[in-house]
C-alpha positions in Angstrom: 23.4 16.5 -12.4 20.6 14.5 -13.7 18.8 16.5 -16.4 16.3 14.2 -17.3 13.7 11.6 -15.5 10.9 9.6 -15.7 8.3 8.6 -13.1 6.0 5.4 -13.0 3.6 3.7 -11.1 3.5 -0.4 -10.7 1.1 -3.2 -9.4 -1.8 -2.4 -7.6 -3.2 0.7 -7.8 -3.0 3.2 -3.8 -4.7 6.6 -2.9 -2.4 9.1 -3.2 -0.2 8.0 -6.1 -1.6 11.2 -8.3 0.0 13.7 -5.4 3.7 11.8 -5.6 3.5 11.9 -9.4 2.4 15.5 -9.3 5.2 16.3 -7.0 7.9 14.3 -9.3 7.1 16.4 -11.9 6.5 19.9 -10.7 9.7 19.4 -8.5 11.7 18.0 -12.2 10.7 21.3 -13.8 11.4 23.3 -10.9 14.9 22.2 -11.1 14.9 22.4 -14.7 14.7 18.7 -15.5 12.8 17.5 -18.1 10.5 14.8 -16.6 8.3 11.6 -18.8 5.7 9.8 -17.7 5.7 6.1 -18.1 2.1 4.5 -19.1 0.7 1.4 -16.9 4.1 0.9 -15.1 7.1 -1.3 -16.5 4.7 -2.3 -19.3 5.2 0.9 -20.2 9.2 0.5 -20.5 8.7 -2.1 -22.3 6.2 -1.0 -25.3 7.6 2.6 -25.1 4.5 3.9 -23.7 6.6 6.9 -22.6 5.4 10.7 -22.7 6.7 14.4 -21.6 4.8 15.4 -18.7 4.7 19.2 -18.1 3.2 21.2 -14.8 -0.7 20.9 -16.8 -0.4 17.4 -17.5 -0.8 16.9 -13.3 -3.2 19.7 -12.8 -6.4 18.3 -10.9 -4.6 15.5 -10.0 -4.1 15.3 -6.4 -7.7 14.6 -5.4 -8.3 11.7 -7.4 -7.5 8.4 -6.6 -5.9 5.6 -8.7 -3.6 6.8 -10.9 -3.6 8.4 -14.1 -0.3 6.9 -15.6 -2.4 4.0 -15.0 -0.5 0.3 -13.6 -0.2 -3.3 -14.5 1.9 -6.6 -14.4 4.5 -7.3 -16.2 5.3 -10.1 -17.0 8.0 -9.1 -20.0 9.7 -7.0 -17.9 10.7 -10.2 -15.5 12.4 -11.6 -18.8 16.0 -9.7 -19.5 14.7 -9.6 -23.1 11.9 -7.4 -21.6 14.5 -5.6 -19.3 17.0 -5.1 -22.5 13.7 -3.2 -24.2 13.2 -0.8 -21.7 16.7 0.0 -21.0 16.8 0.1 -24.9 13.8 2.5 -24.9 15.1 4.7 -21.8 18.5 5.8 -23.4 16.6 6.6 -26.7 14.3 9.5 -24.8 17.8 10.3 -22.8 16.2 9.6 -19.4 18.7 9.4 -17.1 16.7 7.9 -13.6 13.4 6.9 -12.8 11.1 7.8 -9.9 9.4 4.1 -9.0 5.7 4.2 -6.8 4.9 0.8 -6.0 4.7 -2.0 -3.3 7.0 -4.6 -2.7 7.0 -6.4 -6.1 7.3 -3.2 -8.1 10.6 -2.6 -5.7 11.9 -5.7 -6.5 11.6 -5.4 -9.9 13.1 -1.7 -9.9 16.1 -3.5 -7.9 16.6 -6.0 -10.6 16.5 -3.5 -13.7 18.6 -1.3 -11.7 21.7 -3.8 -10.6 21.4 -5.2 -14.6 21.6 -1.6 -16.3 23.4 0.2 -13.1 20.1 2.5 -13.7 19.2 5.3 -11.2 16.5 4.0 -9.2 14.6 6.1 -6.5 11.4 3.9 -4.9 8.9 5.5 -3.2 6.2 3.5 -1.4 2.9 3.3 -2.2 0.6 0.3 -0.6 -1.9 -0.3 1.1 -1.1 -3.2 3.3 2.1 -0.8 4.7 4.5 -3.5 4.4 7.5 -2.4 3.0 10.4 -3.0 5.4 12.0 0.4 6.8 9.3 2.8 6.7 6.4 3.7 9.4 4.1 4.7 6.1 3.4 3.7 2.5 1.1 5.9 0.1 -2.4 4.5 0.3 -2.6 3.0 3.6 -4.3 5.7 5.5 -6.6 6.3 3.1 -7.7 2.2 3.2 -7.5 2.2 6.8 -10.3 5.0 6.7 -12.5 2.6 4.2 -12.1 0.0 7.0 -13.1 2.2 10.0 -16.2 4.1 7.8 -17.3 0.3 6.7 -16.9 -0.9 10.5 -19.0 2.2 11.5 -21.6 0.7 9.4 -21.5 -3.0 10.4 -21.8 -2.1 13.6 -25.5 -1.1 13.0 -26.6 -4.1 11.2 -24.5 -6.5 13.9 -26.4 -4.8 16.9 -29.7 -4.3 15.4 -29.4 -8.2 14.3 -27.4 -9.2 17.0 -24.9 -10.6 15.0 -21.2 -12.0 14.7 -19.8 -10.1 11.7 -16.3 -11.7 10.4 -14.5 -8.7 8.2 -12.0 -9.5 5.8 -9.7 -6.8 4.8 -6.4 -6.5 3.1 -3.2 -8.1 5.1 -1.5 -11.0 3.0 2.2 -11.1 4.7 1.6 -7.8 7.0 -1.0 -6.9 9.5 -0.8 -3.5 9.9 -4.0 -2.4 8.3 -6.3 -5.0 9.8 -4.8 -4.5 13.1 -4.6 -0.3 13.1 -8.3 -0.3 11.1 -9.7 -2.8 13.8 -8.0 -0.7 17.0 -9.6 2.3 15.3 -13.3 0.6 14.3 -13.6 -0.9 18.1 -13.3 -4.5 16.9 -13.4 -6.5 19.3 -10.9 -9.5 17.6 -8.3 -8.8 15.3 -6.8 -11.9 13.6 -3.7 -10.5 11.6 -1.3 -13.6 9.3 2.4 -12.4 12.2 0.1 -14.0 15.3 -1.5 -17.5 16.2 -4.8 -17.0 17.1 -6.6 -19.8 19.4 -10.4 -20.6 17.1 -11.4 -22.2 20.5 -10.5 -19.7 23.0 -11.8 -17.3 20.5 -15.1 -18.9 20.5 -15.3 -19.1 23.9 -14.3 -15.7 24.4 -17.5 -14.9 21.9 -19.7 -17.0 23.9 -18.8 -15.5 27.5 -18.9 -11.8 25.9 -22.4 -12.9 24.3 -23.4 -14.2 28.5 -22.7 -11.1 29.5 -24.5 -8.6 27.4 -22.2 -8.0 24.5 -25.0 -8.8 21.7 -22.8 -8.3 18.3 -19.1 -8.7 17.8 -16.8 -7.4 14.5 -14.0 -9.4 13.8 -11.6 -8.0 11.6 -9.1 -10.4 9.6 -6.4 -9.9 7.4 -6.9 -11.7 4.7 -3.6 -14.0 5.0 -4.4 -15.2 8.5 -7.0 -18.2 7.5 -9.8 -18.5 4.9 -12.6 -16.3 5.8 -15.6 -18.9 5.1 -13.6 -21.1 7.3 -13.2 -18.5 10.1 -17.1 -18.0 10.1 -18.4 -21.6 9.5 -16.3 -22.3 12.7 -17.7 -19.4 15.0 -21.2 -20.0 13.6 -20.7 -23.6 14.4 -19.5 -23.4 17.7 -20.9 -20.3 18.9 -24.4 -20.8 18.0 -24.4 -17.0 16.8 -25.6 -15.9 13.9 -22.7 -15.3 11.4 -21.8 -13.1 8.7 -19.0 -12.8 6.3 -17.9 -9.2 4.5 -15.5 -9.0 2.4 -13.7 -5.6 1.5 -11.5 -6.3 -1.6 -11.2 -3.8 -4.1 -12.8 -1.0 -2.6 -10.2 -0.2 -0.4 -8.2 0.8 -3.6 -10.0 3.5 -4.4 -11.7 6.7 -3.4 -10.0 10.2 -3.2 -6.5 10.1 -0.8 -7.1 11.3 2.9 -5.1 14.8 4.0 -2.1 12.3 5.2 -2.0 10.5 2.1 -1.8 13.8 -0.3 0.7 15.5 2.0 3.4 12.7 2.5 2.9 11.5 -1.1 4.0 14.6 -2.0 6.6 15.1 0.5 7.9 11.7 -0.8 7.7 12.9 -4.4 9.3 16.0 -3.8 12.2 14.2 -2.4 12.6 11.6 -4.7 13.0 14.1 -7.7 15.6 16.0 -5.7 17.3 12.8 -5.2 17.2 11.6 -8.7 18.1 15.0 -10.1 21.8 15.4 -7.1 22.2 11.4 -8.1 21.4 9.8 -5.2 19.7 6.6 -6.1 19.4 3.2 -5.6 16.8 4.0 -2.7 13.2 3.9 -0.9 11.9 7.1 0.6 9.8 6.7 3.7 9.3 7.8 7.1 10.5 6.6 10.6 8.2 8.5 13.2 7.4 11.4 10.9 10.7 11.5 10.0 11.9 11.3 6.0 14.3 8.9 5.7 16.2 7.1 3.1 16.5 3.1 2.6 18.8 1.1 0.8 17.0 -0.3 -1.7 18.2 -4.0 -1.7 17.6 -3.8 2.4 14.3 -2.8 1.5 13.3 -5.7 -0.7 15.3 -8.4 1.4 13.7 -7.6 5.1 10.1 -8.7 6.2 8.5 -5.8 8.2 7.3 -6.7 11.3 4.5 -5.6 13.1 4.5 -2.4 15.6 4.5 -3.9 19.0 3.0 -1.1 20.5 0.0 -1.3 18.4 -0.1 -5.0 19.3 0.3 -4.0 23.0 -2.6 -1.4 22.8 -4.6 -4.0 20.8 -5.0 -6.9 23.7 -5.8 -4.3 25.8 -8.7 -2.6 24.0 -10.3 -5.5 22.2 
């Protein structure tokens, strides 16, 4: 058995990260495994930024968001010479697997490190944009979604009172899921996500015929992979006639304390990915397949695109 491990988190920063490293480590020492923390990610392996963590050192933890290991880029560690001086620094604590929270760059990296070194890897998920092939739910992303819906609420209030066209720009590079499950929830009535070709010209007509009969404000949430926002808006505000608004929600849906959903499966998650780890199961991802915990190969996870839920897509033309 795996005596000893050590947990990071890597890239951008998710609600809910604190509750999965919290449940790492209070699972470690409750299986009698020493556990480290690893400072700002692989950066961290790199500069030997590595520290015992004991069941205090995640005490009032859970509620915050961020992170408290704090996270970067790496850029050393996509170097072998950077790789070499964590693996280098990993064997001189005797750490014997890491736990790895992070989104699809951080997994790919873990994957590298781990086929080079044949190092216990255990990923669990933690992104906002939800797109990590193989699992329903990544740490963060019900928390953002919540951002979305509580800015929509108050949009909606300045679009009707001014009779406006607001365009909303959220997170969604390569994966729609939070645009389109924030814009089903917020009662937008377009959602543009990067998966599905949207018609600017049937749009605007839509707007215009919606705007004949009544319908005095529109939101508009976009992912922000789909098309370039200004663009987006200088064409509706062209076309339509309408007065048009841009808002952009960027880093603010990073942050804030994690929602019930985020602190109970990031621990759930955590929890698992210790035990794993500790029996010497590894080379994985943790997630969850309709509230189910599952395991993922690790390279499947970082070789597959995830695609959009189709029933969400479904309910989505319907209600907008």
């Amino acid at each position: 058995m795996v005596k000893s491990i050590a947990v990071l988190t890597s890239g951008t920063d998710s609600p809910g990260m604190n509750a999965a490293i919290r449940a790492v480590t209070r699972t470690a020492l409750f299986e009698k495994a020493s556990v480290w923390g690893v400072k700002d990610g692989f950066s961290g392996l790199v500069n030997d930024q590595i520290y015992q963590l004991n069941s205090v050192s995640v005490s009032d933890v859970i509620q915050c968001g961020g992170t408290f290991l704090g996270t970067s880029f790496c850029p050393e560690f996509e170097t072998e010479k950077g790789r070499k001086q964590a693996y280098n620094n990993l064997k001189r604590h005797e750490i014997e697997g890491i736990v790895v929270i992070g989104g699809d760059g951080t997994m790919k990296g873990a994957k590298v490190f781990g086929d080079e070194y044949d190092f216990p890897i255990v990923g669990i998920p933690a992104t906002i944009e939800n797109d990590i092939w193989g699992t329903d739910y990544t740490i963060g992303s019900d928390t953002a979604a919540n951002t979305i819906v509580e800015a929509l609420n108050k949009l909606r209030d300045t679009a009707s009172s001014h009779r406006r066209v607001i365009v909303v720009e959220v997170a969604g590079k390569k994966c729609g899921w939070l645009p389109l499950v924030s814009g089903i929830a917020g009662g937008a009535e377009f959602i543009l996500v990067p998966e599905v070709a949207t018609d600017l010209n049937q749009l605007v007509e839509d707007l215009k015929k919606r705007h004949a009969e009544g319908k005095t404000y529109s939101l508009i949430v976009v992912g922000d992979g789909y098309d370039n926002i200004m663009n987006i808006g200088k064409t509706i505000s062209e076309k339509t006639k309408l007065d048009t608004r841009i808002s952009v929600l960027d880093l603010i849906l990073r942050g804030g304390a994690p929602t019930v959903e985020d602190r109970v499966k990031a621990s759930q998650l955590g929890e698992k990915a210790a035990l794993a780890l500790i029996s010497g199961l590894y080379n994985i991802v943790l997630g969850y397949n309709k509230n189910d915990l599952v395991s993922i190969d690790l390279n499947d996870a970082v070789n597959n695109k995830k695609e959009l839920d189709k029933e969400y897509m479904r309910i989505a033309k319907i209600l907008v």
